[in-house]
C-alpha positions in Angstrom: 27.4 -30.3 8.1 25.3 -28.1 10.7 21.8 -28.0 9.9 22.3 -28.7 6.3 21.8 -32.5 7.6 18.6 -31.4 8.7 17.4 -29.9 5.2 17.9 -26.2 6.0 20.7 -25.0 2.9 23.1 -22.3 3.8 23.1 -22.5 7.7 26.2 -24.0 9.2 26.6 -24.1 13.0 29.8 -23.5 13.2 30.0 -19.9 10.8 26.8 -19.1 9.6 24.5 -19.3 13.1 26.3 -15.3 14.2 24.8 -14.3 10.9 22.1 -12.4 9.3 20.7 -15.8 8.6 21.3 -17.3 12.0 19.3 -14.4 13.9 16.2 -15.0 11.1 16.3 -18.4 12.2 16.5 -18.0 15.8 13.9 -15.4 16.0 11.8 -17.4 13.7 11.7 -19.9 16.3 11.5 -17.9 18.9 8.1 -16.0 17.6 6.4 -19.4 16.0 4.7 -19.3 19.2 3.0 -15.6 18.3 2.1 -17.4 14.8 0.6 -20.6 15.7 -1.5 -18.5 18.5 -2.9 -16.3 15.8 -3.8 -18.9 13.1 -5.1 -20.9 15.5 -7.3 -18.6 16.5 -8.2 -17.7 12.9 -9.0 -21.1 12.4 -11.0 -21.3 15.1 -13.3 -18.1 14.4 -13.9 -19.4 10.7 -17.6 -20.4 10.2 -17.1 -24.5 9.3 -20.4 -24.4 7.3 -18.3 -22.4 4.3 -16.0 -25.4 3.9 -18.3 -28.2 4.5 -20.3 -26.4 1.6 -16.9 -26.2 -0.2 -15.9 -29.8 0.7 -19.6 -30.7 -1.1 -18.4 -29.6 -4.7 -14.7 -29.4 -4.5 -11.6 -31.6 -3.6 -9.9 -30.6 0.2 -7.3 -28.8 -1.4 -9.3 -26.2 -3.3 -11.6 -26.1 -0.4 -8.3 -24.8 1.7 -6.8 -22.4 -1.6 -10.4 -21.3 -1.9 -12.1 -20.6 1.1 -10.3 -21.3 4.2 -7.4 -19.1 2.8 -9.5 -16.3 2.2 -11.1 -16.1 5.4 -7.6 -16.6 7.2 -5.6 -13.6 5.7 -6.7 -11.2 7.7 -5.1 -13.5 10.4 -2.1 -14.0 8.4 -1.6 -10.4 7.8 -2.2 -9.7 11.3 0.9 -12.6 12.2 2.9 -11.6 9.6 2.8 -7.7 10.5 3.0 -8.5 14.7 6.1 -10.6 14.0 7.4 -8.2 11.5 7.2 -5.5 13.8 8.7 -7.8 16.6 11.4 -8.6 14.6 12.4 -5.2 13.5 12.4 -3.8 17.2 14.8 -6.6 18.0 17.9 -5.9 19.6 19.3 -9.0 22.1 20.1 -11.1 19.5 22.3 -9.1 17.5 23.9 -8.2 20.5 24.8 -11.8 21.7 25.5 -12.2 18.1 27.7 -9.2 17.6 25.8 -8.7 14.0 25.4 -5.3 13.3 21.5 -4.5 12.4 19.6 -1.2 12.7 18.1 -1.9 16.1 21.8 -1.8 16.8 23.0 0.9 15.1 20.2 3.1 16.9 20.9 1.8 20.4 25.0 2.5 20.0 24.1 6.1 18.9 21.6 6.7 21.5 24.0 5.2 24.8 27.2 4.5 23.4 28.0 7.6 21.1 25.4 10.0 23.6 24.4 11.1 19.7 20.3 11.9 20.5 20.1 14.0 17.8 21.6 10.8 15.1 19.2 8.3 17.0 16.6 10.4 16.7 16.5 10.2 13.1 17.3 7.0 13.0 13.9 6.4 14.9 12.1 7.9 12.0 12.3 5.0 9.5 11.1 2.6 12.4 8.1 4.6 12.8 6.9 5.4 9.2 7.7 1.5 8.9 5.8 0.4 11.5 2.5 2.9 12.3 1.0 2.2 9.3 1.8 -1.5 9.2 -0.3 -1.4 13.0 -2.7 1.1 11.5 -3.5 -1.3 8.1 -3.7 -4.4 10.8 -6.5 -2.2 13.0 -8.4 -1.7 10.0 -8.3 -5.2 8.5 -8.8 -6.5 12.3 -11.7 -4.4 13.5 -14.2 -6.1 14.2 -12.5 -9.8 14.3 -11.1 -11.4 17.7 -7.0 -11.5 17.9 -7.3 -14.6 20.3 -10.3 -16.7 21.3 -11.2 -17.5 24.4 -14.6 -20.0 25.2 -15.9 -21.4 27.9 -15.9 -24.6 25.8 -12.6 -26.8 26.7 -11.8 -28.9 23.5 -8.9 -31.5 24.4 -5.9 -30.2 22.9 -5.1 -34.2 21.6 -7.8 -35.4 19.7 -8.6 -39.2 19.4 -8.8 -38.4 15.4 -5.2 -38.4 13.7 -6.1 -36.2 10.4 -2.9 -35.6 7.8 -3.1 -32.1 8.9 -2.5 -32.8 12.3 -0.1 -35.2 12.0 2.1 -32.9 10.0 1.7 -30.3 12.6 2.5 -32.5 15.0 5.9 -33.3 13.4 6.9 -29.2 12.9 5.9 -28.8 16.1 8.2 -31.3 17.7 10.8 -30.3 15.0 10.8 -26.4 16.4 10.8 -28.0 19.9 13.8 -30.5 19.3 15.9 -28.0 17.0 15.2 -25.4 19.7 16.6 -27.2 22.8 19.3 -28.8 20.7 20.9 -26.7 18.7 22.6 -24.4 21.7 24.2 -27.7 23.0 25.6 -28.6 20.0 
C-alpha cells in the first residue's frame, strides 16, 4: 500500500521510506523549494517578446520545447547542479535513516574512527565532483540573475486560471499535503 496508492511505484511506508529511495524522496521534497525559486526566477528574466513571436507561427507546445526551453536551461542547470550539490553534502537524513551513504561514511571516519588521514581522502571525490560542477554553473550564470528581485509586486494569485497554473497549483499542494502527512502516517 504506502505511496503506491498515490502513484509513486516502489516506495512503501512501512520498508522502503529508510531506504536509498526514501531519502531521494524526502530530500526531493525537501529542496523543491530551491527549484521552484530558480525557475521561477528564470521564467521571470525571459524576454516574453521571443514567445509571443513564437506563439505567432507555432502551437504553445513548440513555443515552450522551442524557445522557452532554451532560454531556461541555464536556470535548469543551475537548479539541477545547486541541488545536486545539496544533496551530495547531505548527511541528517541518512543518519535518522541509518542508511549508509558517503556523506556518512566520511563523517564516521573523521569523528567516530579519529581516521583524518581516510577522511581526508574521502573528501577528494566530493571536491573534484563538486568544483567544477560550481565552476561550469559560474560560467553558464555570469551575467544572468540567480533570483529576481523588483520593485514591482505582482499578486502571487492571479484572477486568470491558465492550465499551467492550475497544474502547478495541484503539485504544489501535492508536495505540501504528502509532506505534512506522510510523517504521521
Amino acid at each position: 500500500m504506502g505511496l503506491q496508492s498515490i502513484g509513486i511505484k516502489g516506495i512503501t511506508l512501512s520498508s522502503n521510506l529508510y531506504s536509498i529511495k526514501g531519502i531521494v524522496f524526502i530530500l526531493s521534497i525537501a529542496y523543491s523549494p530551491f527549484a521552484i525559486l530558480f525557475i521561477r526566477s528564470g521564467l521571470h528574466n525571459i524576454n516574453r517578446g521571443y514567445e509571443e513571436a513564437g506563439s505567432l507561427f507555432a502551437p504553445p507546445f513548440k513555443v515552450f520545447t522551442k524557445i522557452t526551453l532554451p532560454l531556461l536551461s541555464p536556470y535548469l542547470l543551475l537548479t539541477s547542479g545547486f541541488v545536486f550539490i545539496l544533496t551530495l553534502s547531505e548527511y541528517t537524513l541518512s543518519e535518522l535513516f541509518r542508511v549508509h551513504n558517503y556523506t556518512f561514511e566520511l563523517y564516521y571516519q573523521f569523528s567516530a574512527f579519529h581516521n583524518f588521514a581516510k577522511a581526508t581522502a574521502l573528501t577528494l571525490p566530493l571536491l573534484f565532483i563538486t568544483i567544477p560542477l560550481i565552476l561550469i554553473i559560474e560560467k553558464t550564470m555570469r551575467e544572468r540573475p540567480y533570483i529576481s528581485v523588483t520593485g514591482n509586486y505582482k499578486p502571487f494569485f492571479h484572477s486568470k486560471k491558465t492550465p499551467l497554473s492550475i497544474i502547478s497549483s495541484i503539485f504544489t499542494l501535492t508536495l505540501i499535503v504528502v509532506g505534512t502527512i506522510i510523517p504521521f502516517i
